[in-house]
C-alpha positions as CSV (number, residue, x, y, z in Angstrom):
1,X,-11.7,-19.1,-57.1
2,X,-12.7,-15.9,-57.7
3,X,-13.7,-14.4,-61.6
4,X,-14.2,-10.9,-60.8
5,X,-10.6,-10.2,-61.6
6,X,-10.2,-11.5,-65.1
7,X,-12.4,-8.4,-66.6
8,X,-9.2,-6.3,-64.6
9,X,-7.3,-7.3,-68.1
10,X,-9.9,-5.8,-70.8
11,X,-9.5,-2.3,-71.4
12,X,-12.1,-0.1,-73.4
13,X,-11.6,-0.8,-77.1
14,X,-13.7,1.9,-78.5
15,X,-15.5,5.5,-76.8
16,X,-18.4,5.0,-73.8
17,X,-21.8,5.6,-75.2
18,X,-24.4,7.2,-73.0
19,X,-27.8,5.9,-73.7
20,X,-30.7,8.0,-72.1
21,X,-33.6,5.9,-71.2
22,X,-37.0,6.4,-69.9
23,X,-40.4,4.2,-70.1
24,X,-39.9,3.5,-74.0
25,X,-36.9,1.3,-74.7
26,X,-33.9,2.8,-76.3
27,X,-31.1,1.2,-78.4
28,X,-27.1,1.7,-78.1
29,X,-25.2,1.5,-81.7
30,X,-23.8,-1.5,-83.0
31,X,-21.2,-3.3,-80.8
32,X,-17.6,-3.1,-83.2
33,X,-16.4,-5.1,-84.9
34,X,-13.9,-7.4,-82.8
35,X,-15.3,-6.3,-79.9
36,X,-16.6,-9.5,-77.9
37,X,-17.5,-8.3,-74.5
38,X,-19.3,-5.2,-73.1
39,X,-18.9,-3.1,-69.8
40,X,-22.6,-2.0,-68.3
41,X,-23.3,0.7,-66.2
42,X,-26.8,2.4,-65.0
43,X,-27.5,5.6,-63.3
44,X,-31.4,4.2,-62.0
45,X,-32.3,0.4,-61.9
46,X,-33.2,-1.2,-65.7
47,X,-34.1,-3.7,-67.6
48,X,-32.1,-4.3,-70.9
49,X,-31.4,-6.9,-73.6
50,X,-28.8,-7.7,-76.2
51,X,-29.4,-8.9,-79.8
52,X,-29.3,-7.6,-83.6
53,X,-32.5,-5.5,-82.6
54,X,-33.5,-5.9,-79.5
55,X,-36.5,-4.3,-76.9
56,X,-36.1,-3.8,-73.5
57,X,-39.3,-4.9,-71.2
58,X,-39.6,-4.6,-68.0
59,X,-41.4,-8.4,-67.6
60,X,-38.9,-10.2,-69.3
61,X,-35.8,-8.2,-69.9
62,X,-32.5,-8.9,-67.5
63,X,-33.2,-6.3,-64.8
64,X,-29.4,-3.6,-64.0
65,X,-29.8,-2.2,-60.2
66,X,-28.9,1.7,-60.9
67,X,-25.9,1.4,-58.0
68,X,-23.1,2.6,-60.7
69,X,-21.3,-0.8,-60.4
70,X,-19.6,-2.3,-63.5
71,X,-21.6,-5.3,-65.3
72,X,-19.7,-7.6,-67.8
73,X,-21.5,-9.3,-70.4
74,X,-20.1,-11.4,-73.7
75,X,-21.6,-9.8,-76.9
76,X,-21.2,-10.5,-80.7
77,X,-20.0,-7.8,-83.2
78,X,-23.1,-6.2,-84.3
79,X,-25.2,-6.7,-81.5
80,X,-27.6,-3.5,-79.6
81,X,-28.8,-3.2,-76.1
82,X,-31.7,-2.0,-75.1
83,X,-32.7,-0.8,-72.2
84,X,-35.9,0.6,-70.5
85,X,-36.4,2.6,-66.8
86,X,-37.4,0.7,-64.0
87,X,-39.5,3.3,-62.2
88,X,-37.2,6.3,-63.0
89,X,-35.3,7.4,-66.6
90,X,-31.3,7.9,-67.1
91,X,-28.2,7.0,-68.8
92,X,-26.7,3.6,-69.1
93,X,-23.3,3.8,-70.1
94,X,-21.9,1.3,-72.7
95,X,-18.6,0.4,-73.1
96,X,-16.9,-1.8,-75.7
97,X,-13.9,-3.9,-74.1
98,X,-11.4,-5.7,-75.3
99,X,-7.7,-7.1,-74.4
């Protein structure tokens, strides 16, 4: 069975925010309230992280290949990612989704 369709039925609950980052880590805002799951994508490979105040790092943060494909990833209201270049600086797009 495949589980790449069910995030075909979450639509964007609030506006995209572009995060620039470069070899410092850089947080999004807050992720709404009611807003449980989050829609990733990177223009250059990263590394990012999600809590209440979180810091990328390149040794132990989840690593985001900068191929423009869509990540899904569950989130609590409140909740920041971080993120931090690879090799290269650029935008990782954040989307809050919802049904």
């Amino acid at each position: 069975m495949s589980y790449k369709n069910i995030f075909q039925t979450l639509r964007p609950v609030a506006a995209s925010e572009a995060v620039s980052f470069n070899a410092t880590s850089a947080q999004s805002a807050e992720v709404p309230a009611h807003c449980f799951e989050i829609r990733l994508v990177a223009t250059e490979d990263c590394f990012v992280e999600i809590g209440t105040n979180p810091t990328a790092a390149t040794s132990t943060s989840m690593f985001i290949s900068g191929d423009k494909s869509e990540r899904y990833f569950h989130v609590h209201p409140g909740e920041k990612i971080a993120v931090i270049e690879s090799s290269t600086g650029g935008t990782l797009y954040v989307t809050p989704m919802g049904r």
